[in-house]
C-alpha positions in Angstrom: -58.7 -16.6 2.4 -60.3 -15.7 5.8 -58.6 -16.4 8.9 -61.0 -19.4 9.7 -59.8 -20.8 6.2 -56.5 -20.1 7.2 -56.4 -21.9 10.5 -57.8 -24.7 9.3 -55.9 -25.0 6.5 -53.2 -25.2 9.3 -54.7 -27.4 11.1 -55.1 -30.1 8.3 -51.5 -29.3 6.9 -50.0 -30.1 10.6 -52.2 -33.3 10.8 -50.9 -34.4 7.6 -47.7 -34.0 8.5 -48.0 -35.3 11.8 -49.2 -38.2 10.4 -46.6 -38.7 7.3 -43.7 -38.3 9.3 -44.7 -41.0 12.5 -42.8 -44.1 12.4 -44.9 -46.8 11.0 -45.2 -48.8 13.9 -46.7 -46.0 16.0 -49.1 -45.3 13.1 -50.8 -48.8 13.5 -51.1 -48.2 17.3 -52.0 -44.5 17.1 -56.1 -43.6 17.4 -57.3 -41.0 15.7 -60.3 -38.6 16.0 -62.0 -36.2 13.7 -64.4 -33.5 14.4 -66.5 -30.9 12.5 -64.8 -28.0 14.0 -67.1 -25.4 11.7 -70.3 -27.4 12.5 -69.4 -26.9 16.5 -68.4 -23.2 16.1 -71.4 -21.8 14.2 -73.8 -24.1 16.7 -72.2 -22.2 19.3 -74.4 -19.5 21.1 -71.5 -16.9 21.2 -71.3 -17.5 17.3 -74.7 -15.7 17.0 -73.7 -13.2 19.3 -70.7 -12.5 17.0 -72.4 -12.6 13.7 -75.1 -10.0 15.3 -72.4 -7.7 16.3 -70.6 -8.2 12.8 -73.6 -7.4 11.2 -74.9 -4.3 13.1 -71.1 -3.2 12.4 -71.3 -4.3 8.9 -75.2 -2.2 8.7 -73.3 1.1 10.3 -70.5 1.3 7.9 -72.7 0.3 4.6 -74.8 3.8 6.1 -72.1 5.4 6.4 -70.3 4.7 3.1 -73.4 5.7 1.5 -73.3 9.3 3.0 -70.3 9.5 1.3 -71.3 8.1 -2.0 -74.2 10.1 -2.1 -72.3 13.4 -1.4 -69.9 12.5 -4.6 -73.4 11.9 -6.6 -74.4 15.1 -5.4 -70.8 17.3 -5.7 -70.7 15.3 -9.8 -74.4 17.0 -10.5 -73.8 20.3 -9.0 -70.3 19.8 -11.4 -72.0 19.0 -14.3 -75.0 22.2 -13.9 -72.2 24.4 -13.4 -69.4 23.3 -15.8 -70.4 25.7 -18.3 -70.3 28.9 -16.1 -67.0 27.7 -14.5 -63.8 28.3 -15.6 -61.4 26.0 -17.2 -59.8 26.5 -14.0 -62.3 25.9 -11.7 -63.5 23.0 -13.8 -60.4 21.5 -13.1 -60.4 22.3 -9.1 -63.9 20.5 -9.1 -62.8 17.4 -11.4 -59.9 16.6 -8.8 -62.2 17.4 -5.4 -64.5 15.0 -7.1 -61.7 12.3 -8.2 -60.1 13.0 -5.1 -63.4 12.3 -2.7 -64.1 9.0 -5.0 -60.7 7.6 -3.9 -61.4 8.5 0.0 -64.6 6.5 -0.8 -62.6 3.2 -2.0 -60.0 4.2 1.3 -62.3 4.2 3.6 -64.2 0.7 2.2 -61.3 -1.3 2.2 -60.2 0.1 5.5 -63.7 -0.9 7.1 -63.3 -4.5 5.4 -59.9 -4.8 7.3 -61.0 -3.2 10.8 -64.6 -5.6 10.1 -62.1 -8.7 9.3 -59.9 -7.7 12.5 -63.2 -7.5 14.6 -64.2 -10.5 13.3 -60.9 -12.6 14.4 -61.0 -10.2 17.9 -64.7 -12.3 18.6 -64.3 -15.5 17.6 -60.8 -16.1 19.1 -62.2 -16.7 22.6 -64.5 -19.5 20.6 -61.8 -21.0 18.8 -59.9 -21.3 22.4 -62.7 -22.6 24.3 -63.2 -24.9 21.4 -60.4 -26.4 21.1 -59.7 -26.8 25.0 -63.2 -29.3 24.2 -61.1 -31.2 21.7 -58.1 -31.3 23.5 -60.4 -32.6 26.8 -62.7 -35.5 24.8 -59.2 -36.5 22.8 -57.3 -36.7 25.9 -60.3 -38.7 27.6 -60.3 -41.0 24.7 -56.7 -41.5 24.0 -56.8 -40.3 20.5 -53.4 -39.5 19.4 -54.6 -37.3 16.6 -57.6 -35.2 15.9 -58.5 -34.2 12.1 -61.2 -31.2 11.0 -63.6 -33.0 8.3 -63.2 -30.4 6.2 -62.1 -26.5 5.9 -64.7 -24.3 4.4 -66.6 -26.0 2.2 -63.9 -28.3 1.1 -63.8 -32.1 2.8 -60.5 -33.2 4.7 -61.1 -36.4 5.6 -62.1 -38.2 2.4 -62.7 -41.3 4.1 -62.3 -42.6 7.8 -62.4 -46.3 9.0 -64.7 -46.6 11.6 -63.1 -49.1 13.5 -59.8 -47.0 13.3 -61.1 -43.5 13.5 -63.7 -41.7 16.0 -65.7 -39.1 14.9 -65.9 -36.5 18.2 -68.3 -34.0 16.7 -70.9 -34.3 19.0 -68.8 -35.2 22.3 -67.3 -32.1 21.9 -70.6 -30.3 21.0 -72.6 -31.5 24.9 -68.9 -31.1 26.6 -69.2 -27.3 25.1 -73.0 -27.4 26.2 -74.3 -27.5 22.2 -78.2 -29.3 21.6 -77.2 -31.4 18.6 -79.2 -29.5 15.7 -77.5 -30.9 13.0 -76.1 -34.3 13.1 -72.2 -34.7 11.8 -71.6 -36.8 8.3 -69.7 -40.1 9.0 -70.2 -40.2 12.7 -68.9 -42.7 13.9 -67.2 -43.8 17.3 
């Protein structure tokens, strides 16, 4: 699960709660808002300047890793012409340089996954902040009590919203942040 999955998994479990545990006669007075968080962040112009760095990152390592791979391809075939001249020793010596260079190889993948996860979370925190400081602001200037994600990943949140109960604040958030509207939000409403 990616850290964007994660914190908005969060986001909806301390909604929920939030909600569930309010006593019922501040539930009928409360207003609550909903937003397409995902929809704002990859809308934002910093969000392409992320992915580009991600992906150049991403382009460099895949290079990289294939230096490597091919230099196992390369120390196998030279392995394999000479097993027959080389001693059982030496055979042995090669078999373990070569086993020994294929599990550097998985090392150093999963090791460039984690440091490109971490990047990833180091560039898109400042987004998330700003972001949410846009929610808090339209919320706050609406007198929403509550603000729900529609959805986290692919997967909906907000199954249904009463439109004379609920405000969608997709798109107030999106001009507050400076967004053009490429894509309007489902169920917008408010």
């Amino acid at each position: 699960m990616t850290y964007l999955n994660r914190f908005f998994l969060l986001i909806a479990c301390v909604a929920f709660l939030a909600v569930g545990f309010a006593p019922a006669q501040a539930q009928t007075s409360a207003r609550i808002g909903f937003t397409d968080y995902e929809l704002i962040i990859v809308q934002m112009p910093q969000y392409r300047e992320v992915q580009t760095q991600l992906q150049t990152q991403a382009q460099q390592d895949q290079q990289e890793l294939a230096t490597m791979e091919q230099t196992i391809q390369e120390k196998f075939a030279d392995y394999q012409n000479q097993s027959g001249v080389l001693s059982a020793e030496a055979r042995q010596t090669r078999e373990e340089e070569i086993v020994q260079l294929q599990t550097d190889l998985q090392q150093e993948q999963q090791s460039r996954l984690q440091a490109l996860d971490r990047r990833q979370n180091e560039l898109l925190q400042p987004l998330f902040n700003e972001l949410q400081s846009a929610i808090d602001e339209v919320a706050a200037a609406r007198g929403l009590s509550l603000v729900l994600s529609t959805r986290v990943s692919t997967e909906p949140v907000i199954l249904f919203a009463d439109e004379e109960n609920t405000i969608d604040i997709t798109t107030e958030v999106m001009s507050k942040l400076g967004i053009s509207i490429t894509q309007s939000p489902a169920g917008s409403g408010g």
